[in-house]
C-alpha positions, -999 to +999 in steps of 0.1 A: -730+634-046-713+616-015-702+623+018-663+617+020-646+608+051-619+633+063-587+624+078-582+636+115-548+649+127-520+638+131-526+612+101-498+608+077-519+612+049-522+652+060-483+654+051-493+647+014-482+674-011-513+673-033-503+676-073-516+697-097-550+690-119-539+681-156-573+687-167-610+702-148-632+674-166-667+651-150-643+634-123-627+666-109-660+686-106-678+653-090-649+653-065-660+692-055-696+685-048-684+657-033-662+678-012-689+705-011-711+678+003-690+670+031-677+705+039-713+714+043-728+683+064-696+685+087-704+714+091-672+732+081-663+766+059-632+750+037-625+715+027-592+705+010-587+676-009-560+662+008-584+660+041-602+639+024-577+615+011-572+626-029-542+645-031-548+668-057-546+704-056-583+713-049-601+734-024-639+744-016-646+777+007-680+794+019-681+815+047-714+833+040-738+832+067-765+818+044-737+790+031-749+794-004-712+813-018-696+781-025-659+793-045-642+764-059-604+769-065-582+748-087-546+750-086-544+776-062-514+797-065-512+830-039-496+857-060-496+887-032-500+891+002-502+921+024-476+930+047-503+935+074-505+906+098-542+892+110-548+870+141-577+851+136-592+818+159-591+790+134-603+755+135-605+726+111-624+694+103-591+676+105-587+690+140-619+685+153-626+705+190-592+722+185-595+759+183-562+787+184-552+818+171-529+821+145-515+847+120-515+849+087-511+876+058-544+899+061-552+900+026-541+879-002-546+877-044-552+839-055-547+830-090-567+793-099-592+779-120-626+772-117-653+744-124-653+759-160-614+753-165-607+790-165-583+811-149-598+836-119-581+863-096-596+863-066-586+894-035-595+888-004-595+900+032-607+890+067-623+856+073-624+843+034-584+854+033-576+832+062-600+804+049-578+807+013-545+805+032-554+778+055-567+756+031-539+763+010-514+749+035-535+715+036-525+715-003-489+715+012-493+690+032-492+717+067-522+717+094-527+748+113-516+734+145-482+732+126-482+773+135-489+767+170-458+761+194-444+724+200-460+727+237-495+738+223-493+711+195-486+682+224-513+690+244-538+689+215-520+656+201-528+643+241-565+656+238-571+645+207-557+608+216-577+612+252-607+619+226-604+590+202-599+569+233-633+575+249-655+569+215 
């Protein structure tokens, strides 16, 4: 396994639509420890592949407290989503320092494969639905901060530059 290196916003690359996997075979479940790997060093609780360069649809999640719940979701398709709406402080690895609220569907069904090449349906609710949904929009090629307002999105573009600046 390897440590990949993830793209920081606002890189281009993060725009990427990521395309569908043709086939779960020895190169697509090296690319998910690999992913794993990183998610878990960085230390994060979802990794998409796009944020790491590889544009294809793929996705790691664990938010257990003992990190040892890895879920691995190929081609993930959201096939239902509550009506209720959830506010939840998010963050990503892309984004790193950036914290903000924003809302999402509260529950959501997702429909992918797994490591094994079979179809799952997966429900989920609080923290893991959120994790689902915003890794799902990295898959689209949409970072969170894309939810915020254009005035909140300008001053993290000017910290994150005032950041980058100082290393």
């Amino acid at each position: 396994m390897a440590q990949l290196p993830i793209l920081h916003y606002p890189d281009p690359r993060l725009e990427t639509v990521a395309q569908p996997i043709l086939s779960v075979d020895d190169e697509v479940r090296r690319l998910a420890a690999d992913m794993a790997e990183t998610m878990y060093e960085a230390p994060g609780i979802g990794l998409a592949a796009t944020q790491v360069d590889v544009h294809r649809q793929l996705i790691v999640i664990d938010v257990s407290e003992s990190r040892d719940q890895l879920l691995t979701f190929i081609n993930p398709k959201i096939v239902a989503a509550s009506e209720e709406i959830a506010s939840y402080e998010e963050g990503c690895l892309s984004v790193p320092g950036i914290f903000d609220e924003v809302e999402r569907p509260a529950r959501v069904t997702v429909e992918a494969l797994g490591l094994d090449g079979k179809p799952f349906t997966l429900e989920a609710d609080g923290l893991l639905a959120v994790c689902i949904q915003h890794e799902m929009d990295h898959l689209r090629g949409v970072v969170f901060v894309e939810h915020l307002s254009r005035l909140k999105r300008t001053r993290i573009l000017a910290k994150l530059r005032k950041q980058q600046r100082a290393m």
